[in-house]
Structure formats: structure tokens, C-alpha cells
N, C-alpha and C positions, 0 to 999 in steps of 0.2 A: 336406225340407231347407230351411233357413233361410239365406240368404248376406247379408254384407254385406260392402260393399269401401271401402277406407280409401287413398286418394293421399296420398303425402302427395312436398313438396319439400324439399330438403337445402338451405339455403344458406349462404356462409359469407365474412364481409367484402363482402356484398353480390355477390355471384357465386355461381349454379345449380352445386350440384356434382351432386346427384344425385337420382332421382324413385326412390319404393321404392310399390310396389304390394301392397296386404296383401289378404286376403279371409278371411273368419271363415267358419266352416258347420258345421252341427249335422245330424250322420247320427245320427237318433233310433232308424235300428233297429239300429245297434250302439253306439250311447250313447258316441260320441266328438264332442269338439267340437273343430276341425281348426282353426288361422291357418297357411292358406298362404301363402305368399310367393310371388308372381308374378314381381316384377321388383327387382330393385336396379338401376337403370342409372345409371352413374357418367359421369360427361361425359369423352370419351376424353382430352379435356387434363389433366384431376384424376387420369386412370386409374394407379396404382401408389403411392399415397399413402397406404394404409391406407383412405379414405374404407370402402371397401367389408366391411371388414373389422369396421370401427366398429360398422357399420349394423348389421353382421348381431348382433354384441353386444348391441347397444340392443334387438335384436327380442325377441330371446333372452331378456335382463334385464326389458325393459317392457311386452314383447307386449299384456299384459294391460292398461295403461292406455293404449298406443296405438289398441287396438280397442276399450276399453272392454267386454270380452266376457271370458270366463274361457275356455281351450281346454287339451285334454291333448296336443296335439301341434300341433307344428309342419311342415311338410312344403312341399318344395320342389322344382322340377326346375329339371334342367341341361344345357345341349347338351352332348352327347359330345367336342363337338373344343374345352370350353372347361375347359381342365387348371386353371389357377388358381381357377376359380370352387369346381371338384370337392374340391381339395387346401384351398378353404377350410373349405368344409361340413365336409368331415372334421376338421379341426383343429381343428371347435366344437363336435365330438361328435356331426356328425349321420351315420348311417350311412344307406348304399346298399339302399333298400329295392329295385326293382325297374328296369329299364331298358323304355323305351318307344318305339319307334321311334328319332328321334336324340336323345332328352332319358332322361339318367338322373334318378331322384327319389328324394331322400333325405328322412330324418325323423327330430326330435328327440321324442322321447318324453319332455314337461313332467312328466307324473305322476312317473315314475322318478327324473328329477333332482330333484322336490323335496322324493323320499323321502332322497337323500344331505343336503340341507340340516340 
């Protein structure tokens, strides 16, 4: 496995909205190359703004030139007790792959979306 991880900062009119945490990795024995997404953390005063919602668009749209790395899926966990994060995922097409202890993890499958393109 190959990983690399990408911080990056959000900010905006000179104010920290939000840290997004990326990590890239190549499972060579099933020939998928994965951008997880660790963290979106939105500063709880920005929280309700869209910020987070933006972000996850931008992953989605530019994944590829934020990591500089090509990947066919996307993949992400969730705490169970955090309903808005869950109901966003879903709303950008990522579905419920399996649940894990208290973090559900969902996942966009790039190759399929960019067969509808």
C-alpha cells in the first residue's frame, strides 16, 4: 500500500473556517486507488453555513487535482450519532457501504460517475 495525506485549511475574509483531512492509497491487490476523506471539521461558529457541504462538492469535482493522484473511489466514515453529516453523504450520492463500531462508512464510486458523464 502506498499512502499519502493532504491537510489542507479552509479560510475565508481572513477567518479559519474549516481543516479537511484527505489521504490517497493504492490496494495493489485489488487494483483500486481509494481518496479517503478523514476529516471535514468546520469551526462550530461557521457550522450551518453550507461550508461543509461545499467542501465535500469540491472533493468530489477536484479530488484529483487536490491530491494530485488519480483514485476510483472515494470513501468516508461517520459517527452514528452525527445525522447531518450521514444525510449529506447521501445527498452527494455516496452510499452506506458497511457500519463499524460507532462510525458508519460510506463510498462514492468515481469510476461509475464518470461512466454517466
Amino acid at each position: 500500500e502506498k499512502l499519502r495525506y493532504n491537510i489542507y485549511r479552509i479560510d475565508k475574509y481572513q477567518k479559519d473556517i474549516a481543516v479537511v483531512v484527505l489521504n490517497w492509497c493504492d490496494y495493489r491487490d485489488i487494483s483500486t486507488k481509494i481518496l479517503s476523506l478523514f476529516h471535514i471539521i468546520v469551526r462550530p461558529s461557521e457550522q450551518r453555513k453550507s461550508y461543509g457541504s461545499e467542501i465535500l462538492r469540491q472533493i468530489i469535482q477536484n479530488g484529483e487535482d487536490l491530491i494530485n493522484r488519480p483514485y476510483d473511489e472515494i470513501c468516508s466514515s461517520v459517527n452514528k450519532q452525527n445525522i447531518p453529516s450521514q444525510q449529506l453523504m447521501q445527498n452527494l450520492g455516496f452510499f452506506e457501504l458497511c457500519e463499524h463500531r460507532e462510525y458508519k462508512v460510506y463510498s462514492l464510486n468515481q469510476r461509475d460517475r464518470s461512466l454517466d458523464e
